[in-house]
C-alpha positions in Angstrom: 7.6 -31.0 -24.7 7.0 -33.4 -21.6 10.1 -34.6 -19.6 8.7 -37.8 -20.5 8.8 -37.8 -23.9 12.5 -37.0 -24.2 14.0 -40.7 -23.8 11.3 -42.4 -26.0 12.7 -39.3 -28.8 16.1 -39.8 -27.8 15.9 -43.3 -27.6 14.1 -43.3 -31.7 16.9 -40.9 -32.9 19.6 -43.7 -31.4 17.5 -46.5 -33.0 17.3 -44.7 -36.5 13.2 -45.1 -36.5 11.5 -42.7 -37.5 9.4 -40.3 -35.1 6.4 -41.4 -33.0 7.4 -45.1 -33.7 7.7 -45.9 -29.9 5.8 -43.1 -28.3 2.1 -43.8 -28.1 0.9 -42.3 -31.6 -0.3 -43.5 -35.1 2.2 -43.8 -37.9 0.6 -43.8 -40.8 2.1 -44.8 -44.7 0.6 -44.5 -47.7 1.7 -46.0 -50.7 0.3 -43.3 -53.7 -3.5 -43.9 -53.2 -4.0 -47.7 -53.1 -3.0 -48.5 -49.4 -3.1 -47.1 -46.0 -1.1 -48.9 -43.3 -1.8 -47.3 -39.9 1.0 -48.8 -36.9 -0.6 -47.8 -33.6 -4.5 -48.7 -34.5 -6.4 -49.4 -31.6 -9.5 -51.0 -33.5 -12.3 -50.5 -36.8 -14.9 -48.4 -35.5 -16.5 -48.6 -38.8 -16.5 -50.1 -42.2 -17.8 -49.9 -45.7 -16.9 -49.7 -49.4 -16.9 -45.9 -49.1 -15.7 -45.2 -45.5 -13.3 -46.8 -42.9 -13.2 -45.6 -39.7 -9.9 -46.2 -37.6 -9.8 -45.9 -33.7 -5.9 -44.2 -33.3 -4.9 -42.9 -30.2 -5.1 -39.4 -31.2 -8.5 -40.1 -31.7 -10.5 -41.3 -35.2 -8.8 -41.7 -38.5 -11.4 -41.6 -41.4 -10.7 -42.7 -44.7 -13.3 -42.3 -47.8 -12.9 -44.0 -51.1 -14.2 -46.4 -53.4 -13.8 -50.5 -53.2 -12.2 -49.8 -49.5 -11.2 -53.3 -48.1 -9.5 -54.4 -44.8 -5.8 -55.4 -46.4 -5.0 -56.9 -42.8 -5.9 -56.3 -39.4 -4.0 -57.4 -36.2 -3.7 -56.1 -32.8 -2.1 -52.8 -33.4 -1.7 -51.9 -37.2 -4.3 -52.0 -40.1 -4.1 -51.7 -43.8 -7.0 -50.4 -45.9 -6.7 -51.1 -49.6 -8.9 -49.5 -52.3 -9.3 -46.2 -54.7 -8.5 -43.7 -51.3 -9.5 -40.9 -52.1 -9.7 -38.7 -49.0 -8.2 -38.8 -45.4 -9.9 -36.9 -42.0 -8.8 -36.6 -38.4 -11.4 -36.7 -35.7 -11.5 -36.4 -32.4 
């Protein structure tokens, strides 16, 4: 682990958030399989009824379903709603 990730863990931990919250990743919450909120998004790369496709600094997040809809979208988290069936990592 990086000397520079230390305080942004330390500093979480002393905060009570959960991991990743501050340090430059995606957190990502589901609620069963009818939403996806992803904290950290960087952007849609892609969307249909069938397939969204999330730009997340680790690199694409790909969710596949049926009746996918944008929930809400702001400047860094999204929320896909819909039948989710299943989720990919891509670089």
């Amino acid at each position: 682990m990086g000397e520079r990730r230390q305080p942004v863990r330390r500093m979480e931990k002393a905060m009570d958030f959960p991991g990743g919250t501050l340090a430059k990743t995606a957190l990502i919450e589901m609620e069963g399989n009818r939403r996806l909120v992803v904290a950290g998004c960087r952007g849609v790369l892609g969307y249909t009824e069938d397939c969204v496709q999330l730009r997340i600094p680790e690199g694409t997040l790909l969710c596949y379903g049926r009746d996918l809809e944008m929930g809400c979208l702001t400047a860094d988290e999204a929320t896909v709603v819909g039948c989710l069936q299943r989720i990919e990592f891509a670089d």
